[in-house]
C-alpha positions as CSV (number, residue, x, y, z in Angstrom):
1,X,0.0,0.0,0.0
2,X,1.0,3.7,-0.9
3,X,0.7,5.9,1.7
4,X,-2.3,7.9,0.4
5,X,-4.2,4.5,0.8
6,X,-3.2,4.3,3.9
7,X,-4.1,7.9,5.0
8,X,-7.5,7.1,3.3
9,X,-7.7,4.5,5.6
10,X,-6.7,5.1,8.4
11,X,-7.2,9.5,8.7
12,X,-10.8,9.3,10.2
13,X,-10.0,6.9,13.0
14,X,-6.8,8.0,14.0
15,X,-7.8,11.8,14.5
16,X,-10.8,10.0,16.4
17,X,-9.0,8.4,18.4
18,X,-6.1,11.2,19.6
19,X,-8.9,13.7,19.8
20,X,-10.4,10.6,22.1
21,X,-6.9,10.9,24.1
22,X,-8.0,14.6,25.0
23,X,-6.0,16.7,22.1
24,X,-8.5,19.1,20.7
25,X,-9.3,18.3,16.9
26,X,-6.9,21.2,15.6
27,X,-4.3,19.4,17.2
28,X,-5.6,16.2,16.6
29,X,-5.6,16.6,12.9
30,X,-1.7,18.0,13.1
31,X,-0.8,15.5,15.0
32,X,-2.2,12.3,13.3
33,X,-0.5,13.8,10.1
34,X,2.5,13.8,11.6
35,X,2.2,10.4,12.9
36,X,1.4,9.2,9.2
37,X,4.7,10.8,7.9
38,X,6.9,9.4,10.4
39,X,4.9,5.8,10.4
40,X,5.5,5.9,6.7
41,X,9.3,7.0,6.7
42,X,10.5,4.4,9.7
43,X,8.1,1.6,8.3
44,X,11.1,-0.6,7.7
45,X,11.5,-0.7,11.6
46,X,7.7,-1.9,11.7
47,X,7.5,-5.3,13.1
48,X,5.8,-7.7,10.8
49,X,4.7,-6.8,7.4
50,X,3.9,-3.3,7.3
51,X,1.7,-3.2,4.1
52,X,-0.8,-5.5,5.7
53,X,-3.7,-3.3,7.1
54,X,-3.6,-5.0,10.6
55,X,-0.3,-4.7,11.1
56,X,0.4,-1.2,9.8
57,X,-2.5,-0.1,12.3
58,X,-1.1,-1.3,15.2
59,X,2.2,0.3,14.2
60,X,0.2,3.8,13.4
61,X,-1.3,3.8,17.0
62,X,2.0,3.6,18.5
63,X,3.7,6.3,16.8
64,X,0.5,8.4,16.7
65,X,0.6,7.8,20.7
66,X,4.3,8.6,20.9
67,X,3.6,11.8,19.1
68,X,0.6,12.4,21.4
69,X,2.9,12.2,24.7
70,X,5.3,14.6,23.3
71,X,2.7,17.0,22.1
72,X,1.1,17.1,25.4
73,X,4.5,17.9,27.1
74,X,5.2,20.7,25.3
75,X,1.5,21.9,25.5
76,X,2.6,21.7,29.7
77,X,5.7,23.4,29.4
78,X,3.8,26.2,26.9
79,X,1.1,26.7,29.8
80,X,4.2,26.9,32.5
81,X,5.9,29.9,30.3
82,X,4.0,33.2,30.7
83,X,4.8,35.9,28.8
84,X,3.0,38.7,28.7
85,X,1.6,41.0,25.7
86,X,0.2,44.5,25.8
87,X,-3.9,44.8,25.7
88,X,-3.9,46.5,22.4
89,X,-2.0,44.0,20.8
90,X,-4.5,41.1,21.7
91,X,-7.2,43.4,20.7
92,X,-5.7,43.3,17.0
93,X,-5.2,39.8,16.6
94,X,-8.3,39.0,18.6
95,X,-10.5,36.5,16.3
96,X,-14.5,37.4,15.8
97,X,-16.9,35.5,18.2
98,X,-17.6,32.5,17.5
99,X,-21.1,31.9,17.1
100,X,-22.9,30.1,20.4
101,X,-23.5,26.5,19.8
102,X,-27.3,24.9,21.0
103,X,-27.6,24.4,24.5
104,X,-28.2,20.4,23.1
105,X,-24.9,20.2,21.7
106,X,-23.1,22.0,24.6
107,X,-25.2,19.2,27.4
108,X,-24.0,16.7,24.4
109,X,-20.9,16.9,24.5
110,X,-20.4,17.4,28.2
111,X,-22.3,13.8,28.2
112,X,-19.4,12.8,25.8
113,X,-16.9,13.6,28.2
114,X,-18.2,12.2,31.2
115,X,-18.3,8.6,28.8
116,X,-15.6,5.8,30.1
117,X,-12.5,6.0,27.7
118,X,-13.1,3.0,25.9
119,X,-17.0,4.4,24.9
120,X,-16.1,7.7,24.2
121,X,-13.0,6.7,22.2
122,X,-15.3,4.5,20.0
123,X,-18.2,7.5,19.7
124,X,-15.6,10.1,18.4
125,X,-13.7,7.9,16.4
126,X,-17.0,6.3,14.9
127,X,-19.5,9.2,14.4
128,X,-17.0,12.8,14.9
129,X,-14.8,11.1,12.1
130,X,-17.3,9.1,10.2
131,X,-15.2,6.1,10.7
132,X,-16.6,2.7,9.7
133,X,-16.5,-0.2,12.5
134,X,-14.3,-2.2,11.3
135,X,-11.6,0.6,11.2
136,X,-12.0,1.3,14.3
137,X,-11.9,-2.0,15.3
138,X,-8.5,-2.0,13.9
139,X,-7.3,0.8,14.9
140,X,-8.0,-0.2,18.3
141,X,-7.0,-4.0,18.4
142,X,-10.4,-5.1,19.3
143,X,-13.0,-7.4,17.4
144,X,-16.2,-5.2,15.4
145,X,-18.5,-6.7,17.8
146,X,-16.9,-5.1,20.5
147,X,-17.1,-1.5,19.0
148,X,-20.4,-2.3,18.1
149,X,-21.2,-3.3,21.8
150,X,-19.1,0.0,23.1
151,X,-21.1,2.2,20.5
152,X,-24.5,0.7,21.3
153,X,-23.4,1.2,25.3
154,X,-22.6,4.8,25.2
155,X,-25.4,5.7,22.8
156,X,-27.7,4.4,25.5
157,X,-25.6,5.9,28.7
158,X,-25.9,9.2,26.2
159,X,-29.5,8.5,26.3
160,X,-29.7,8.3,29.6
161,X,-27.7,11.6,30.4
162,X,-29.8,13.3,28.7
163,X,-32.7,12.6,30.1
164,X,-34.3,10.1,28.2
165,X,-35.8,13.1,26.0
166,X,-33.7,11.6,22.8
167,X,-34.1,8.7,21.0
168,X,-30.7,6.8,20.0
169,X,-31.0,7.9,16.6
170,X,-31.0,11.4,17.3
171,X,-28.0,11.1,19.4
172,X,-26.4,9.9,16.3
173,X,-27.6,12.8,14.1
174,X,-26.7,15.1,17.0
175,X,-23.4,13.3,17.1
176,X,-22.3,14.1,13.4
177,X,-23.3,17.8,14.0
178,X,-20.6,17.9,16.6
């Protein structure tokens, strides 16, 4: 496989899944893309044969977790520096409001995060990043009966966090709006 098939496959579920490992998806994106390049370049060093989907997967989590570590350092030792810049400077480079989201899709996605890992890894990875199951199955070493089983779990603690006003399938529509 060339790497743009494998960056076809693999894209969705990997930013899923470091956005799942608390990056925001900004950083997510940078960072699975920078994962794919060096997983690419040092795929000799991949145990196994790399240009099997399976394997290659595996290898992709690792160095996209690697890369997630290091990220999250520096992001500490950013927050630990303080520097500090005149008002009327910030002012200039200040972006426009954003526009408010719903009041659903704020309580939404505070459900989200209040999910166990292994759910909420499978929801963002499966419905933020319109990843199919078995791709996340792979991703994640696990069979697609158990993401289906973690996705039909969190849909219903979702459900249930929300008051039982919304049906599973509007979770999921509310879920790709994210």
């Amino acid at each position: 496989m060339n790497l743009t098939q494998l960056i076809e496959l693999y894209r969705g579920p990997l930013v899923g899944l470091i956005a799942s490992w608390g990056a925001p998806w900004g950083d997510a994106k940078e960072i699975a893309q920078d994962s794919f390049a060096e997983a690419y370049l040092k795929r000799e060093s991949c145990r196994g044969d790399w240009e099997q989907p399976e394997v290659f997967g595996v290898w992709l989590r690792g160095v996209a977790r690697n890369r997630h570590r290091n990220w999250a350092r520096s992001r500490k030792r950013r927050r630990n520096h303080i520097t500090s810049v005149e008002p009327t400077v910030l002012e200039s480079v200040a972006a426009p409001p954003e526009t408010k989201p719903s009041p659903e899709l704020e309580q939404l996605r505070a459900a989200i995060e209040q999910l166990p890992t292994r759910q909420r890894q499978v929801i963002l990875m499966h419905y933020l990043e319109e990843t199919s199951v078995k791709e996340v199955a792979i991703l994640l070493e696990i069979s697609a009966k158990t993401v289906e089983g973690r996705l039909y779990q969190a849909r219903r603690a979702l459900r249930r966090m929300l008051d039982g006003k919304v049906s599973s399938t509007q979770i999921g529509r509310m879920l790709l709006c994210l």
